[in-house]
DSSP file (Angstrom, degrees, kcal/mol; ACC not computed):
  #  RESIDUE AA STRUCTURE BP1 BP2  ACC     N-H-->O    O-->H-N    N-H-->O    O-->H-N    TCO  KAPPA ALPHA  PHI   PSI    X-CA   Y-CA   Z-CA
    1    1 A X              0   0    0      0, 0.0     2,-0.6     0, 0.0     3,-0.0   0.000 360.0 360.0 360.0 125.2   -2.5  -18.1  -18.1
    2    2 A X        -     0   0    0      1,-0.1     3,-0.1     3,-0.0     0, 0.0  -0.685 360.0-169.8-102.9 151.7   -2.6  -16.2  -15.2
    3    3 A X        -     0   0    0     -2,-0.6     2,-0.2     1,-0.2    -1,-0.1   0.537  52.0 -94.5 -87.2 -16.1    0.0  -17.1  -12.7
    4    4 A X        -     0   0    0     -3,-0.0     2,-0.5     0, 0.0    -1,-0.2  -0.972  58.2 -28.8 131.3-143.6   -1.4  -15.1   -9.9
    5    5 A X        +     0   0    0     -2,-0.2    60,-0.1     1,-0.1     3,-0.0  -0.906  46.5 172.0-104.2 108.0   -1.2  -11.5   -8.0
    6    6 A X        -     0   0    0     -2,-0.5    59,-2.3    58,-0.1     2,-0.5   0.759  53.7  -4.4 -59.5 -37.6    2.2   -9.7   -8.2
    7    7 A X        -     0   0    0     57,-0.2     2,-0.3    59,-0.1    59,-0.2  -0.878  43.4-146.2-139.7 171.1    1.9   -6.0   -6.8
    8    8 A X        -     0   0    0     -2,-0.5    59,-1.4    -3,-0.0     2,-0.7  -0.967  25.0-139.4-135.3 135.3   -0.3   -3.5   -5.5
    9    9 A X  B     -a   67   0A   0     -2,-0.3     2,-0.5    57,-0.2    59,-0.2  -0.814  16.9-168.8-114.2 140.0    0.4    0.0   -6.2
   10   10 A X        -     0   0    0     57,-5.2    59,-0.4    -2,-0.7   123,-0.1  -0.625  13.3-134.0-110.7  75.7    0.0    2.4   -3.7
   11   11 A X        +     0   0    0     -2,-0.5     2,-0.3    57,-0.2    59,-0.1   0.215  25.4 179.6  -3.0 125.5    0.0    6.3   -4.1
   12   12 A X        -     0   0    0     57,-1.4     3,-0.2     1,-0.0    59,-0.1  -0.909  37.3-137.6-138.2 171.6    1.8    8.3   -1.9
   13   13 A X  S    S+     0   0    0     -2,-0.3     2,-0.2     1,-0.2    -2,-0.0   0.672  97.7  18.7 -98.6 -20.4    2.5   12.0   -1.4
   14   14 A X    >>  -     0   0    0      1,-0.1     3,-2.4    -3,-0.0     4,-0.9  -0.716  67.0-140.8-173.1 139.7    6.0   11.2   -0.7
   15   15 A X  H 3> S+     0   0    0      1,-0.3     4,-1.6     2,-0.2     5,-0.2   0.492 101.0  41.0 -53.0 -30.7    8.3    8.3   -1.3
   16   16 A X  H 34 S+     0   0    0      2,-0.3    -1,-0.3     3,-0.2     0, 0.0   0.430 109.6  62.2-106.0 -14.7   10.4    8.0    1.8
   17   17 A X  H <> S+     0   0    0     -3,-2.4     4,-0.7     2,-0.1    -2,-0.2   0.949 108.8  44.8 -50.9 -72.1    7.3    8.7    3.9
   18   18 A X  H >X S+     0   0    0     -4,-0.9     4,-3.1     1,-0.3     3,-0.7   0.800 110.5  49.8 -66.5 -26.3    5.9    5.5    2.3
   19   19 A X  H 3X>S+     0   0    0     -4,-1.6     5,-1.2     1,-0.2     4,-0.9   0.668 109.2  55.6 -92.4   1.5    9.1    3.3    2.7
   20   20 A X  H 345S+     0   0    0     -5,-0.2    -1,-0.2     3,-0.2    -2,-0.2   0.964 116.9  39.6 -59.2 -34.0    9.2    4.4    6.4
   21   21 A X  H <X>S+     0   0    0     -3,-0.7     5,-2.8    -4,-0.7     4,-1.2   0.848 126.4  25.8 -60.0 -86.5    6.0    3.2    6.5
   22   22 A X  H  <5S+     0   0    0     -4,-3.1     6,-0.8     3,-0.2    -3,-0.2   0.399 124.5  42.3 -94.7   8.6    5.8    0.2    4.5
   23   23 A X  T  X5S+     0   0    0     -4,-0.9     4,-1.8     4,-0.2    -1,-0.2   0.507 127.9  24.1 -99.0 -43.8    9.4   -1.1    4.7
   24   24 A X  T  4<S+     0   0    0     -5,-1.2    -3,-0.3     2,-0.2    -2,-0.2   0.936 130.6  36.7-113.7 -16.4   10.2   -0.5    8.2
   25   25 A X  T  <5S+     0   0    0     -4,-1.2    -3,-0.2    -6,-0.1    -4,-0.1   0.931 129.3  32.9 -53.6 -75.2    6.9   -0.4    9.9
   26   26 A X  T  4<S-     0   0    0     -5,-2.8    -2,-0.2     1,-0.1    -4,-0.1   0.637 106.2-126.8 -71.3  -4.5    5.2   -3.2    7.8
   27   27 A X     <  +     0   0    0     -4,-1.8     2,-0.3     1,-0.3    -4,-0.2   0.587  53.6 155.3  92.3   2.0    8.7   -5.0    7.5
   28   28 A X        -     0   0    0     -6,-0.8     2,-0.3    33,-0.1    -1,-0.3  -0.655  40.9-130.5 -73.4 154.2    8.4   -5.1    3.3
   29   29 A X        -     0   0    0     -2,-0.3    31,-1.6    -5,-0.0     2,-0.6  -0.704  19.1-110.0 -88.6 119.7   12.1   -5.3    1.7
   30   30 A X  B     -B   59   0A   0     -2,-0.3    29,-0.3    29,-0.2     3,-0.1  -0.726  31.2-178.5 -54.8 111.2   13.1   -2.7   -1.3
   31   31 A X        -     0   0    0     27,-1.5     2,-0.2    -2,-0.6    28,-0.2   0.949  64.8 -42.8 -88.9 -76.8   13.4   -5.0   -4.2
   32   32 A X        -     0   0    0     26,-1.3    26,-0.4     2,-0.0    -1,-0.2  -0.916  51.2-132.6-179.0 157.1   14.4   -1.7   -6.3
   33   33 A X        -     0   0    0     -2,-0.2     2,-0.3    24,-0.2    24,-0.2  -0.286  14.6-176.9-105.7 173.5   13.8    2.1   -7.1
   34   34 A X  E     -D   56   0B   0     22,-1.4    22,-1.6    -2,-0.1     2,-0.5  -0.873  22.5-145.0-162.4 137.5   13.4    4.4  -10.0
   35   35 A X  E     -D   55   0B   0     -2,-0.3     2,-0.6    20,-0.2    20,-0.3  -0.929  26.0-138.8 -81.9 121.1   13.0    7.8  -10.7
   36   36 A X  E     -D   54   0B   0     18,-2.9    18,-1.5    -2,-0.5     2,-0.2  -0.782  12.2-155.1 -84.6 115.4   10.6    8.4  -14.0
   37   37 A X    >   -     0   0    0     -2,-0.6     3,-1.9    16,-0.2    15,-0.2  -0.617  25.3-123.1 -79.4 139.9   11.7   11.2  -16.3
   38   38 A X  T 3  S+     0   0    0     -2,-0.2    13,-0.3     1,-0.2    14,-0.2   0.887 110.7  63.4 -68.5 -17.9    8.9   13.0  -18.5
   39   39 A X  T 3  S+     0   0    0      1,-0.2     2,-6.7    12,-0.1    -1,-0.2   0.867  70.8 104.3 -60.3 -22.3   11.3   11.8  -21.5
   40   40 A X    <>  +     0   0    0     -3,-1.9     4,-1.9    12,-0.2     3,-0.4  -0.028  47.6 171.8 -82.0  95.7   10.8    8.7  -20.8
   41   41 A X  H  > S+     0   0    0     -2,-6.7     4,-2.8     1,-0.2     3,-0.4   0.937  77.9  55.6 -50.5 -61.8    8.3    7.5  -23.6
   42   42 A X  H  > S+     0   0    0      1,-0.2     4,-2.3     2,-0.2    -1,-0.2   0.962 115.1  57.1 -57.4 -28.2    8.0    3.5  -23.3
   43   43 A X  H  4 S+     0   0    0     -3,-0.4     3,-0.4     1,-0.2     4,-0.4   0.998 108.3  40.1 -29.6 -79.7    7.0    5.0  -19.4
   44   44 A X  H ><>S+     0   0    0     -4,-1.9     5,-1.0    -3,-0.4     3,-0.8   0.788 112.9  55.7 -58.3 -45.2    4.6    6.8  -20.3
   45   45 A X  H 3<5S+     0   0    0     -4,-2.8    -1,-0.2    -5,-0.3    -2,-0.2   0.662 106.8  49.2 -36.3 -41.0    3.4    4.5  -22.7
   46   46 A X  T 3<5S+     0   0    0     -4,-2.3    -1,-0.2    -3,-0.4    -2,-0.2   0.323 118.7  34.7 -77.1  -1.8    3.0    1.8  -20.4
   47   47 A X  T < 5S-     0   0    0     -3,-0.8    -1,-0.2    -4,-0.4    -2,-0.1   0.277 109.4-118.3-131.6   3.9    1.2    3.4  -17.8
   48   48 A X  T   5S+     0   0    0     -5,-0.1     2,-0.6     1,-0.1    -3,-0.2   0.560  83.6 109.8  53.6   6.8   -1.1    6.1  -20.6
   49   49 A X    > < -     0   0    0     -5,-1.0     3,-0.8    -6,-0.3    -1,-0.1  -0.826  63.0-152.4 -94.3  90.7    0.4    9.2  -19.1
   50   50 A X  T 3  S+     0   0    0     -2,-0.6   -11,-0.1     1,-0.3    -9,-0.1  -0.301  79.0   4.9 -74.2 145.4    2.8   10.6  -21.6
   51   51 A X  T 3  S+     0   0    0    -13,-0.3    -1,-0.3   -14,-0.1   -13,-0.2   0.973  97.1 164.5  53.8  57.8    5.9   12.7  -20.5
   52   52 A X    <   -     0   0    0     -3,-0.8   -12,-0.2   -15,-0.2     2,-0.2  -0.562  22.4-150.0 -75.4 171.1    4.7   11.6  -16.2
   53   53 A X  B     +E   73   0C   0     20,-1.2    19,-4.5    21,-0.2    20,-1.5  -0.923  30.9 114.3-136.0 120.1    7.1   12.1  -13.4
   54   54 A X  E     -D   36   0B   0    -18,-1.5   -18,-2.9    -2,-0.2    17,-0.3  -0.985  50.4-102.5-177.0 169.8    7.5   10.3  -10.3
   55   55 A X  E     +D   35   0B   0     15,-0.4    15,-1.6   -20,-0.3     2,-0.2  -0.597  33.5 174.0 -94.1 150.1    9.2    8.2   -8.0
   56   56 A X  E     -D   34   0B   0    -22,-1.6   -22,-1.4    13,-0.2     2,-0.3  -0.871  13.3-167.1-147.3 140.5    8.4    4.4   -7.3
   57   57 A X        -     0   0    0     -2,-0.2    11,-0.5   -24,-0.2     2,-0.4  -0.808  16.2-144.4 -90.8 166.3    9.9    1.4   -5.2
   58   58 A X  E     - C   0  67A   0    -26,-0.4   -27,-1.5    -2,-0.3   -26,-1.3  -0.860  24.0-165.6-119.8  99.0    9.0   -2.2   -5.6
   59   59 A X  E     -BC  30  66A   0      7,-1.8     7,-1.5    -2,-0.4     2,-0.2  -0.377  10.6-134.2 -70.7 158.9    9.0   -3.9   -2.1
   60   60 A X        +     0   0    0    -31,-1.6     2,-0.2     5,-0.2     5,-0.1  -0.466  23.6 175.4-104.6 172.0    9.0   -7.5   -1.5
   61   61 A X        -     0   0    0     -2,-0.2     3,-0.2   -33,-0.2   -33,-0.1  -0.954  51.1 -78.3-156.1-158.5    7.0   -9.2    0.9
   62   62 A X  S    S-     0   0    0      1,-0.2     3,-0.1    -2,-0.2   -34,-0.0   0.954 120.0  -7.0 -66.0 -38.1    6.3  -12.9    1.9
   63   63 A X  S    S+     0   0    0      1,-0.1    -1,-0.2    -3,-0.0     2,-0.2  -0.072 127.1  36.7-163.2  64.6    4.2  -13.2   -1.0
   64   64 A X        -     0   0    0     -3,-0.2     2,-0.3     2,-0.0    -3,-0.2  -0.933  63.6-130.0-175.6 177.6    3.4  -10.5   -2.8
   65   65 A X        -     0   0    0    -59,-2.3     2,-0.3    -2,-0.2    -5,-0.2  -0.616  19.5-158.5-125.9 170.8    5.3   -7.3   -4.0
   66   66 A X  E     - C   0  59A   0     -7,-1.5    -7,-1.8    -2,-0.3     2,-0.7  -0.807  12.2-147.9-159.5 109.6    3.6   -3.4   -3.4
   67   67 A X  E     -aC   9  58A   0    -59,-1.4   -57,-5.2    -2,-0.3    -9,-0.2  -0.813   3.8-141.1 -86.3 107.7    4.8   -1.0   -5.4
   68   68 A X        -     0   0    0     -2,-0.7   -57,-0.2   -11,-0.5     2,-0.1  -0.280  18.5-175.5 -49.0 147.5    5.1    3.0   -4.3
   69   69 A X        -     0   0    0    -59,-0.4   -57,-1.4   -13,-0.2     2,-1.0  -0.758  13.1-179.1-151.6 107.7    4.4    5.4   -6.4
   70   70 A X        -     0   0    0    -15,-1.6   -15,-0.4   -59,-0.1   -55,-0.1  -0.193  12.7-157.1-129.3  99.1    4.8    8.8   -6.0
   71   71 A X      > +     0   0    0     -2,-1.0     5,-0.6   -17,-0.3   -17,-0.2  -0.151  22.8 173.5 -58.9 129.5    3.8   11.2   -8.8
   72   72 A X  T   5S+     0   0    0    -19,-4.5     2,-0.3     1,-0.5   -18,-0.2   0.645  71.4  56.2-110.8 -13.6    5.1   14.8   -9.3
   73   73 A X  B   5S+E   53   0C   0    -20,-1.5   -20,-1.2     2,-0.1    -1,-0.5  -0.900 105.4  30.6-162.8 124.4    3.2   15.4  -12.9
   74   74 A X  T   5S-     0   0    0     -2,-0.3     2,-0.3   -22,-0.2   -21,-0.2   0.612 102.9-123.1 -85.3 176.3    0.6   15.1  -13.4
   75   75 A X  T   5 -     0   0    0     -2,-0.2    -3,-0.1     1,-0.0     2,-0.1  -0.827  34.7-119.9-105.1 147.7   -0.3   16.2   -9.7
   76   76 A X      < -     0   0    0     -5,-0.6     2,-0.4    -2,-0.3    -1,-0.0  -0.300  19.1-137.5 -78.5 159.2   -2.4   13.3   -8.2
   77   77 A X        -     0   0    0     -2,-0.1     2,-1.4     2,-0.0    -1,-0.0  -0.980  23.5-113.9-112.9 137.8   -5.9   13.7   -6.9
   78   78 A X        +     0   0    0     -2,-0.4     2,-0.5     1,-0.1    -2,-0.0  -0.608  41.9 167.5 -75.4  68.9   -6.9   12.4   -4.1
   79   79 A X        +     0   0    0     -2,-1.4     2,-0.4     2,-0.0    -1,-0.1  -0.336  34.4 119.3-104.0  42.8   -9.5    9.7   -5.1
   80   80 A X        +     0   0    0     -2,-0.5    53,-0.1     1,-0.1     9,-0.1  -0.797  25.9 138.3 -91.6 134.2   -9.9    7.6   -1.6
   81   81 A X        -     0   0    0     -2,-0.4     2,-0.3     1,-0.1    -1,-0.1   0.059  47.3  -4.1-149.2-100.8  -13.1    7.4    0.2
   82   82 A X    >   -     0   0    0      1,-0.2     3,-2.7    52,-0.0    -1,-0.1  -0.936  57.5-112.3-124.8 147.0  -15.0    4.7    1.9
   83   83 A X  T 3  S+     0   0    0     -2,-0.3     2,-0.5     1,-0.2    -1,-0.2   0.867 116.8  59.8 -17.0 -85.7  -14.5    0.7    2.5
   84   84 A X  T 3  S+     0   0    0     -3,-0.1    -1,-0.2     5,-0.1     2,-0.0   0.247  78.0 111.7 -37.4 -18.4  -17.7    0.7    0.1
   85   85 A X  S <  S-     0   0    0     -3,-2.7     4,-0.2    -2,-0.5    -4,-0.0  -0.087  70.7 -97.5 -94.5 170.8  -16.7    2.2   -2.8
   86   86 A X  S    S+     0   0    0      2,-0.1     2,-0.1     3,-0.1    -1,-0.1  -0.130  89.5  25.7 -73.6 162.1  -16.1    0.8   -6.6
   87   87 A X  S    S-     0   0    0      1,-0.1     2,-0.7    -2,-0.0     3,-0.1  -0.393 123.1 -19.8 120.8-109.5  -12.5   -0.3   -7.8
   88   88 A X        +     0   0    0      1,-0.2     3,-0.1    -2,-0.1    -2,-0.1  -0.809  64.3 168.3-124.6 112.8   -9.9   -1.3   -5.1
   89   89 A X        +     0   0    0     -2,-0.7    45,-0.5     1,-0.3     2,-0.3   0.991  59.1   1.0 -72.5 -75.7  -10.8   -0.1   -1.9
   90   90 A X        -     0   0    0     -3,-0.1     2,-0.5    43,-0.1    -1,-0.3  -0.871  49.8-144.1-147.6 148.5   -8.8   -1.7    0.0
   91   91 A X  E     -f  135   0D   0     43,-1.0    45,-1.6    -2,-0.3     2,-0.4  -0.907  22.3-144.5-126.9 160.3   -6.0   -4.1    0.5
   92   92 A X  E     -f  136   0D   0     -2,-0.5     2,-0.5    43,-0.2    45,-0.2  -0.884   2.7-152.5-122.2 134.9   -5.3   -7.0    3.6
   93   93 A X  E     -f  137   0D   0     43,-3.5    45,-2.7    -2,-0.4     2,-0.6  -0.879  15.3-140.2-113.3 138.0   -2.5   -8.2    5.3
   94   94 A X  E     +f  138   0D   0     -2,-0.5     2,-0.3    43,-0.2    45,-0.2  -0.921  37.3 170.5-105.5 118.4   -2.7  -11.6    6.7
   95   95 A X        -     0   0    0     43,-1.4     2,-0.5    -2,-0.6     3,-0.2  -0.953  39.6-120.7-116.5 165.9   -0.9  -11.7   10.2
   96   96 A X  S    S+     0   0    0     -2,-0.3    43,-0.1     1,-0.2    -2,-0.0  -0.859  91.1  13.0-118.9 131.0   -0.1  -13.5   13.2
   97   97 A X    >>  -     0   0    0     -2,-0.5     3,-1.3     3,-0.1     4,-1.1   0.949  60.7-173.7  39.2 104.5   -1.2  -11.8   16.4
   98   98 A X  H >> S+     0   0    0      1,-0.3     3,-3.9     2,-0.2     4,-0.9   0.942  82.1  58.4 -47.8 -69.5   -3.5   -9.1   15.6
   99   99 A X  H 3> S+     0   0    0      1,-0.3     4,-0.7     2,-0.3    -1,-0.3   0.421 111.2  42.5 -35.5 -21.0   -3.7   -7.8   18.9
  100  100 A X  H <> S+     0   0    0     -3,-1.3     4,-1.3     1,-0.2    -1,-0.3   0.833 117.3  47.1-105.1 -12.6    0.2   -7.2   19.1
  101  101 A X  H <X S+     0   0    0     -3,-3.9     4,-1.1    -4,-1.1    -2,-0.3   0.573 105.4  63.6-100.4  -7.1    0.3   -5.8   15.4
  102  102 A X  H  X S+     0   0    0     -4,-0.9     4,-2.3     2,-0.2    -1,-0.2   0.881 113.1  35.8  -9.6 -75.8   -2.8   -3.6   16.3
  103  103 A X  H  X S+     0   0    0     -4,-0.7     4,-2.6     2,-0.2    -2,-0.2   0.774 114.2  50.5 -55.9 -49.9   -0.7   -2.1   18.6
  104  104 A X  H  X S+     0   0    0     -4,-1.3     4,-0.7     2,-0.2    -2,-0.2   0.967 115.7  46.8 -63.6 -55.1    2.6   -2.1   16.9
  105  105 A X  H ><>S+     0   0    0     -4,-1.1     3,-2.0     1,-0.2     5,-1.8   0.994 108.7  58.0 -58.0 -72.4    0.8   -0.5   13.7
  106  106 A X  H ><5S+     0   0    0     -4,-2.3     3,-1.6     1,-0.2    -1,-0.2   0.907 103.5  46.8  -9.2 -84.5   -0.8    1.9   15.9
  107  107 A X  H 3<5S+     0   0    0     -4,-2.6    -1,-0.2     1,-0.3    -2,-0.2   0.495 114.7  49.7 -72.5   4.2    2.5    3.5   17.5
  108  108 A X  T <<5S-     0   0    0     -3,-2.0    -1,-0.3    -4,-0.7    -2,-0.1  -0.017 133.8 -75.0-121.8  45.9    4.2    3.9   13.6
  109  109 A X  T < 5S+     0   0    0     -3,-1.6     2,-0.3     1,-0.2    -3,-0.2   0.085  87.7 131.2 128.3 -39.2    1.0    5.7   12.0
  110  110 A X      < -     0   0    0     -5,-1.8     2,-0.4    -6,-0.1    19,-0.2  -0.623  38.0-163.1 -95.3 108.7   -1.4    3.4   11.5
  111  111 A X  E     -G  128   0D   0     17,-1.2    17,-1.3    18,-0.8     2,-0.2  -0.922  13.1-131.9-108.6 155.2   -4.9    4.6   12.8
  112  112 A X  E     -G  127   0D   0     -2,-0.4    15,-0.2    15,-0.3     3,-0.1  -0.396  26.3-148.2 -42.1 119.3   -7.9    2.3   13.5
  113  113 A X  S    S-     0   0    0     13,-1.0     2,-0.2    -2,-0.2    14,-0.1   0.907  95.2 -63.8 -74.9 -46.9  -12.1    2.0   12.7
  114  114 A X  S    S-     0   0    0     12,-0.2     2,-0.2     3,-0.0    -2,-0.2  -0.728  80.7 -30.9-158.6-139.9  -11.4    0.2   16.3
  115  115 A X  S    S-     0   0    0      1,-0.2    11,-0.1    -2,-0.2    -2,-0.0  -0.552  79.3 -80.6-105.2-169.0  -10.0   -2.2   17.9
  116  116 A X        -     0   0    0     -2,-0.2     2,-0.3     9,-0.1     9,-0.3  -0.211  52.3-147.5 -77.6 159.2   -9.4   -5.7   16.1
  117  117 A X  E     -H  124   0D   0      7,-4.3     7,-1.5    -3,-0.1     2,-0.5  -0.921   7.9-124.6-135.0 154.5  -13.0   -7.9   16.1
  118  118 A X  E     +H  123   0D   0     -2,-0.3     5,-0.2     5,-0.2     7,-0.0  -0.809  25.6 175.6-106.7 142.1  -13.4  -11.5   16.3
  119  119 A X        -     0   0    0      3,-1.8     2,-2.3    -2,-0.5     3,-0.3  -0.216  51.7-110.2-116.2  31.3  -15.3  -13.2   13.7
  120  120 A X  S    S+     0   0    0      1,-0.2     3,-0.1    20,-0.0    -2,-0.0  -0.067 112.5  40.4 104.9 -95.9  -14.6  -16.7   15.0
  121  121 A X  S    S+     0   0    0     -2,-2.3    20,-2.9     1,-0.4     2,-0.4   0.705 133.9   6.0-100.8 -37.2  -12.5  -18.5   12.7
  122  122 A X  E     - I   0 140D   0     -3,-0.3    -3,-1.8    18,-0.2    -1,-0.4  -0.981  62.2-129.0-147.7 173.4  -10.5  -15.0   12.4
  123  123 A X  E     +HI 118 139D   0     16,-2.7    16,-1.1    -2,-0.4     2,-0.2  -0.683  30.5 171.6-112.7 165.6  -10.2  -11.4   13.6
  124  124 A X  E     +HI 117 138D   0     -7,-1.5    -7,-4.3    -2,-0.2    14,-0.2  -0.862  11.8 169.5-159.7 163.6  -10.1   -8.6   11.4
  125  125 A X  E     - I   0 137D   0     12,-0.8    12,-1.0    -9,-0.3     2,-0.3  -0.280  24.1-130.1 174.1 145.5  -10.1   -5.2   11.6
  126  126 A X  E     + I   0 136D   0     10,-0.2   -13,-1.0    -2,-0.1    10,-0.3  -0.673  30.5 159.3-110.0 131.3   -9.5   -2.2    9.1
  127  127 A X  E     -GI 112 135D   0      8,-2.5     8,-0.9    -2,-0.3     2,-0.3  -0.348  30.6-100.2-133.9-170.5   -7.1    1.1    9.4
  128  128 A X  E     -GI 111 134D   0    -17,-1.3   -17,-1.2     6,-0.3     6,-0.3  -0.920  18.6-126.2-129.1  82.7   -5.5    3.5    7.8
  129  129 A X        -     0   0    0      4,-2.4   -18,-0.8    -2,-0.3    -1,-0.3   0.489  45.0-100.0 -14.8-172.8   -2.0    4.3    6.7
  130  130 A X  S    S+     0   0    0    -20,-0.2    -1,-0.2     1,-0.1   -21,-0.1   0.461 127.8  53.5 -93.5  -6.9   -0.3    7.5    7.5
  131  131 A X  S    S-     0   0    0      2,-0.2    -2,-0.1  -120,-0.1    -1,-0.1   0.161 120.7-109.9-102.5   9.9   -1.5    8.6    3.6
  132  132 A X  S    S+     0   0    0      1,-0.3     2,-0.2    -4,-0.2    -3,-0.0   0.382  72.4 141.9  93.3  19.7   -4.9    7.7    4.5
  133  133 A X        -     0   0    0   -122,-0.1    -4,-2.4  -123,-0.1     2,-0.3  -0.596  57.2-109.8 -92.1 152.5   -5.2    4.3    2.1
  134  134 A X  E     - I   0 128D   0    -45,-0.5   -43,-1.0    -6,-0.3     2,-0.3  -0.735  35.1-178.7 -98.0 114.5   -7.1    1.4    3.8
  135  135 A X  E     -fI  91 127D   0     -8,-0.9    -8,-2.5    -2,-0.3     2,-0.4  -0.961  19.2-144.4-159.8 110.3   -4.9   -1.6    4.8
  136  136 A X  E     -fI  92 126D   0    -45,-1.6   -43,-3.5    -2,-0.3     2,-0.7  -0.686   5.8-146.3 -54.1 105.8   -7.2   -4.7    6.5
  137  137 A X  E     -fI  93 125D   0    -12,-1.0   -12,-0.8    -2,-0.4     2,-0.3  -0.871  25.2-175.7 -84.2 124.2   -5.3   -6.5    9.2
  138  138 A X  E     +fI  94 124D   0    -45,-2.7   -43,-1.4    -2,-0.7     2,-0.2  -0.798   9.4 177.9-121.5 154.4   -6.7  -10.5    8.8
  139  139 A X  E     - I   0 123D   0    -16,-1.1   -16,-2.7    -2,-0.3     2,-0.5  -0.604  15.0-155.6-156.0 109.3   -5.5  -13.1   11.3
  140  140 A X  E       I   0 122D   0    -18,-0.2   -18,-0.2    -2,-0.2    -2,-0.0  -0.814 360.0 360.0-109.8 122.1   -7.1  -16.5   10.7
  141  141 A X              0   0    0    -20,-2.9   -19,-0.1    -2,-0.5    -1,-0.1   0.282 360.0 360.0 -57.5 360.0   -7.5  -19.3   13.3
């Protein structure tokens, strides 16, 4: 049975970049870190990369967790593209006042497709990290 969504894991190019980022801009909490050693087999196992290396944290948030990762072997490729594309594009944060977190998000990194658009029942509008991954700002009325 599933119980629901726990993480998202996010690639980065380096780990204390992303928790600048996503712990003290976006306000997630370090749960706890690890460094991956290429010895470490049940690692490697779990993930199909045998003898990897990399850093990760696991942050909290209000309810759900996002896990860093930032890999030194194999070296990552940069597989990000457009909103449109196949597997997980993109992930959304549900907040309250777009308009001020628009702004806030803005002046720690963040840049913008525009500014936030009203649909109605909510406003939306989709940006960019400072590692170029695709993070949906949602605010529902």
């Amino acid at each position: 049975m599933i119980k629901g969504v726990h993480h998202i894991a996010i690639g980065v190019p380096d780990i204390e970049a992303g928790l600048a980022f996503y712990r003290d801009a976006l306000g997630f909490e370090v749960d706890w870190r690890s460094d991956v050693s290429a010895d470490n087999k049940k690692a490697g196992a779990a993930v199909g990369i045998p003898s990897f290396e990399a850093k990760m944290a696991m942050l909290k948030g209000p309810n759900i967790c996002l896990e860093l990762w930032q890999y030194q072997k194999p070296k990552p490729r940069d597989m990000r593209s457009d909103p449109s594309d196949l597997g997980y594009p993109h992930m959304a944060l549900s907040v309250e006042d777009i308009d001020a977190e628009y702004d806030r998000l803005a002046a720690a990194g963040m840049t913008f497709v525009g500014p936030p658009v009203d649909l109605g029942s909510q406003k939306a509008i989709y940006g960019r990290d400072p590692f170029g991954n695709i993070i949906e700002l949602l605010e529902e009325f």
